[in-house]
Every structure is written in structure tokens, then in C-alpha cells.
NURO-338414 format. One line per field, with one value per residue: chain; residue in three letters; residue number from 0; x, y, z of N, C-alpha, C in turn. Coordinates in Angstrom, 1 decimal. Layout:
chaine (A_...)
residu (Ala_...)
num (NUM_...)
nu (X_...)
nv (Y_...)
nw (Z_...)
cau (X_...)
cav (Y_...)
caw (Z_...)
cu (X_...)
cv (Y_...)
cw (Z_...)
//
This chain:
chaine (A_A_A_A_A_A_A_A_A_A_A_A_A_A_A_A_A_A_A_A_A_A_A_A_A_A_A_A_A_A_A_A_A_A_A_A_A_A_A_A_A_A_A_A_A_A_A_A_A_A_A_A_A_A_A_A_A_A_A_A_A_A_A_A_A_A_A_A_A_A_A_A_A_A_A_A_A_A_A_A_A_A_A_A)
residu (Unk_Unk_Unk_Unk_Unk_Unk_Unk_Unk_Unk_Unk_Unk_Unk_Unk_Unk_Unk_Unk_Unk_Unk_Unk_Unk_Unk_Unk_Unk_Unk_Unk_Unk_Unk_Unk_Unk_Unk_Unk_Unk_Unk_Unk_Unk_Unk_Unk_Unk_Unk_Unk_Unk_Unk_Unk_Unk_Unk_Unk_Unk_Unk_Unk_Unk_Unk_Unk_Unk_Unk_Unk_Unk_Unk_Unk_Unk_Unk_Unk_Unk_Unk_Unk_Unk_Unk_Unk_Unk_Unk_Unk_Unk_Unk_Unk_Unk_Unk_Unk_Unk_Unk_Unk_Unk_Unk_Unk_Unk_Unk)
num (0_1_2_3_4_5_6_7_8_9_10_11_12_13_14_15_16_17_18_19_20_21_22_23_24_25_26_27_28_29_30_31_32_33_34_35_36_37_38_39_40_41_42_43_44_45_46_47_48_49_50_51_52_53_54_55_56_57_58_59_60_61_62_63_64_65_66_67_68_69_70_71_72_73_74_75_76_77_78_79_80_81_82_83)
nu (-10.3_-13.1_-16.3_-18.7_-20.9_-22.5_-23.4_-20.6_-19.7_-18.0_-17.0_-15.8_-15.0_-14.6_-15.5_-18.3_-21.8_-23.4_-26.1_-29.5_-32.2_-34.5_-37.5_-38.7_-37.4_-38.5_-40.5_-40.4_-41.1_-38.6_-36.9_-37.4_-37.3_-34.9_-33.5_-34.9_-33.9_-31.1_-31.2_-31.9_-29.7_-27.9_-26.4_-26.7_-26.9_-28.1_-28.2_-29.6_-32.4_-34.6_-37.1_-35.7_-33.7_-32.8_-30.5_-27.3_-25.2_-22.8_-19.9_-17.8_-14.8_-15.7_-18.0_-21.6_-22.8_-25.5_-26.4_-28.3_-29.8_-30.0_-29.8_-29.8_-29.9_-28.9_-26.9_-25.6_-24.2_-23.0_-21.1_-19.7_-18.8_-16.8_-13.6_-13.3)
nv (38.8_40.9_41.7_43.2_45.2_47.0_50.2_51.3_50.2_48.1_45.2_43.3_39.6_37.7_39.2_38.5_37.9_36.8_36.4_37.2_36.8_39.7_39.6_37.1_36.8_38.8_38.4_36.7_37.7_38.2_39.1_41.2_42.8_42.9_44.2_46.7_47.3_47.7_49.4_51.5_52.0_53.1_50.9_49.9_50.8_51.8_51.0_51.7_53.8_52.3_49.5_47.3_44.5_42.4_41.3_42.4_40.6_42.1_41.4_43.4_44.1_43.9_44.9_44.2_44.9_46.2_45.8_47.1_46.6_46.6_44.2_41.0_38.2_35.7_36.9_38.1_35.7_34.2_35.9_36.0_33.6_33.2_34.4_36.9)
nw (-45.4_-46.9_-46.4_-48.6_-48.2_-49.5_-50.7_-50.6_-48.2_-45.9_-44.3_-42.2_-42.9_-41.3_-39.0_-38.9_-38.0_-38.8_-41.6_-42.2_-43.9_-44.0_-43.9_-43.7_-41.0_-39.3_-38.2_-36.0_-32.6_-30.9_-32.5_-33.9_-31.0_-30.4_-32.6_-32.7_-30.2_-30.5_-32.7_-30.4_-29.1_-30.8_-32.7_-35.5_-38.6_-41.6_-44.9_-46.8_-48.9_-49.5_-49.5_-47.6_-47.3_-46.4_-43.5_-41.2_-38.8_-36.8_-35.2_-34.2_-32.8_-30.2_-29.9_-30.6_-34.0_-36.7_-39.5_-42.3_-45.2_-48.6_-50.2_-51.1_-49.1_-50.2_-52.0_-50.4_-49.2_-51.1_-51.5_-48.8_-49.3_-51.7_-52.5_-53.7)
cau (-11.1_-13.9_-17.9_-19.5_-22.2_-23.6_-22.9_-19.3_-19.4_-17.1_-17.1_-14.5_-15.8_-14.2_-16.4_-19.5_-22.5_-24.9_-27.0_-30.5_-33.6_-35.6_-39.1_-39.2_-36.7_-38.7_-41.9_-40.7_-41.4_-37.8_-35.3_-38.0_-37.4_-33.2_-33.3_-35.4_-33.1_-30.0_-31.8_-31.9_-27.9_-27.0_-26.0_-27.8_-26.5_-28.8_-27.3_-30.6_-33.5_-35.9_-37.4_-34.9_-34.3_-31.7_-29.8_-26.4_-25.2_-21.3_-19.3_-16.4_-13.8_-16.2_-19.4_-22.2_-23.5_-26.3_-26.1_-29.4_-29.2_-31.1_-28.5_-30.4_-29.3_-28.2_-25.9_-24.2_-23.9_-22.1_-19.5_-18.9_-17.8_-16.0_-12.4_-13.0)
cav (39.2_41.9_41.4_44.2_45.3_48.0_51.9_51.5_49.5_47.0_44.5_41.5_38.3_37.3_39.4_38.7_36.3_36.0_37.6_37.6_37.9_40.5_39.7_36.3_37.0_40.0_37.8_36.8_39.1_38.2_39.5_42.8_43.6_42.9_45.4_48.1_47.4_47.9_51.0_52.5_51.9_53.2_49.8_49.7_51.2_51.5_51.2_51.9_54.2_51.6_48.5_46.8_42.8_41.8_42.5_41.6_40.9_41.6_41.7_44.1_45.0_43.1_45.0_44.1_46.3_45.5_46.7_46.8_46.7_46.2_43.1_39.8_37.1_34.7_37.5_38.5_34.5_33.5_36.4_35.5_31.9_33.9_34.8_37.7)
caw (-46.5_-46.4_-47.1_-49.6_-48.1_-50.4_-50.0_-50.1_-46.7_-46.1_-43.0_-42.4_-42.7_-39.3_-37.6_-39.7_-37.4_-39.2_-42.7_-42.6_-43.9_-43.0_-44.2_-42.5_-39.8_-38.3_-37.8_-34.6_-31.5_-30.4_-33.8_-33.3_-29.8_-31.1_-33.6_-31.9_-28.8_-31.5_-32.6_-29.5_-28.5_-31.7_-33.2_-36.9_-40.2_-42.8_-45.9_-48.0_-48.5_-49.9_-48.7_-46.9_-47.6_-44.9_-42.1_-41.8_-37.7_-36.7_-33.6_-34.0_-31.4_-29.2_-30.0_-32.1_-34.6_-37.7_-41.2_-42.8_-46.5_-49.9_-50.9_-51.0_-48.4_-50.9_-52.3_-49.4_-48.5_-51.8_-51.4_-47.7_-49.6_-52.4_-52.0_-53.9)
cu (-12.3_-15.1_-18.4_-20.6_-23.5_-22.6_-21.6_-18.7_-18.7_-16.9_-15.9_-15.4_-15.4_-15.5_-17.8_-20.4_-23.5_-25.2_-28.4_-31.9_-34.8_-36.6_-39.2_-38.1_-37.9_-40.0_-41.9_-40.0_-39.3_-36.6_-36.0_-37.7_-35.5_-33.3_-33.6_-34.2_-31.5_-29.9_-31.4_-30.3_-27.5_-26.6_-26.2_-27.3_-27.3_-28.2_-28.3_-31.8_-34.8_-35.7_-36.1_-35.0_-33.6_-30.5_-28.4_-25.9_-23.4_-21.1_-17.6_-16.0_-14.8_-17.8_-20.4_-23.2_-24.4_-26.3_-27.1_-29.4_-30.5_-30.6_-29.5_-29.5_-28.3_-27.0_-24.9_-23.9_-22.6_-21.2_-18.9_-18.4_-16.7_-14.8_-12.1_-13.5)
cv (40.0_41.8_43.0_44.4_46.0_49.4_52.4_51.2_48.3_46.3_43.1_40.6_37.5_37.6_39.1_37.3_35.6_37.0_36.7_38.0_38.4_40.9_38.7_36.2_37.9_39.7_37.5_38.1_39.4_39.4_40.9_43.8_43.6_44.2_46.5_48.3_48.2_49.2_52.0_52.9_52.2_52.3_49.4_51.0_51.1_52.1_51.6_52.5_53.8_50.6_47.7_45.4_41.9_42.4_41.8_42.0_40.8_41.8_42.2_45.1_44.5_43.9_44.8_44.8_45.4_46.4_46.0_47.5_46.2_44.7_41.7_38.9_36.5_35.4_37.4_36.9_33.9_34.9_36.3_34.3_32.2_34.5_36.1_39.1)
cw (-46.0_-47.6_-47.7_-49.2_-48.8_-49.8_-49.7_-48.4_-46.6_-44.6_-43.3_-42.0_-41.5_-38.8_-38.0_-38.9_-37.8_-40.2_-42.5_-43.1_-43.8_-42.9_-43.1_-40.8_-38.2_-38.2_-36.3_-33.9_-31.0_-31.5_-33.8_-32.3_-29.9_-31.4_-33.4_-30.6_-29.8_-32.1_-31.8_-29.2_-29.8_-33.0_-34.7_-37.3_-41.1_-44.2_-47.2_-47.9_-48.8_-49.1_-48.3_-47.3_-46.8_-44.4_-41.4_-39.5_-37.5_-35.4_-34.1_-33.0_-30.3_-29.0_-31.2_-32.8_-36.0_-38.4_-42.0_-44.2_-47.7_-50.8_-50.6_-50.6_-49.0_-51.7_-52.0_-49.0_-49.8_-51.6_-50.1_-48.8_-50.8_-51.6_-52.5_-53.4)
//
């Protein structure tokens, strides 16, 4: 089955490790120096040109990439548990 991310993006819920978010997430210094590190290597998709509200972490084909999105946590959390 495959998570909706927004934008016509689509991720499998296999690879999916984690959503989210990215008000109180990005308080500590650590999920900061992540995401800028993620930045730099390419790794980060932005799926939106406004404020951002979380950040979705996957590992496909054995690398991990973040897909930062306008989709509220609790969204993308009940369609990972949805079969649809």
C-alpha cells in the first residue's frame, strides 16, 4: 500500500520511519543538524511552497530520503493505518 503525501507523491508504507512534526520536532539542535545534513546530500523533497507542518522520514532501496509537506501529522498517521 502507498502513503499520499501531497503533490501527487506517493511513498510505500513499508519504507515509511517515521512522520513528524516540524514545529516541535525542529526545537532540538539534533532533527536540525538531520535535516540540514539531508539538505546538503540531496535527500529532502519539498512538497510545498508555504509553511511547512511535517516531515515525513523513509528508507528506500536502502537510502533515506525526507519529504517535507503541508499535510498534518495526524493526517498522514491515520492513512498509514487506512487500507485505502
Amino acid at each position: 500500500m502507498y502513503l499520499h503525501l501531497g503533490q501527487d507523491v506517493l511513498v510505500r508504507k513499508r519504507d515509511v520511519i517515521g512522520i513528524f512534526d516540524i514545529e516541535t520536532t525542529t526545537v532540538e539542535r539534533s532533527t536540525r543538524d538531520f535535516l540540514a545534513r539531508a539538505e546538503r546530500e540531496s535527500r529532502v523533497t519539498t512538497l510545498t511552497s508555504e509553511l511547512p507542518r511535517s516531515f515525513v522520514l523513509t528508507q528506500e532501496q536502502g537510502v533515506l530520503r525526507v519529504y517535507i509537506g503541508q499535510i498534518a501529522t495526524a493526517t498522514l498517521r491515520r492513512r498509514m493505518e487506512n487500507d485505502m
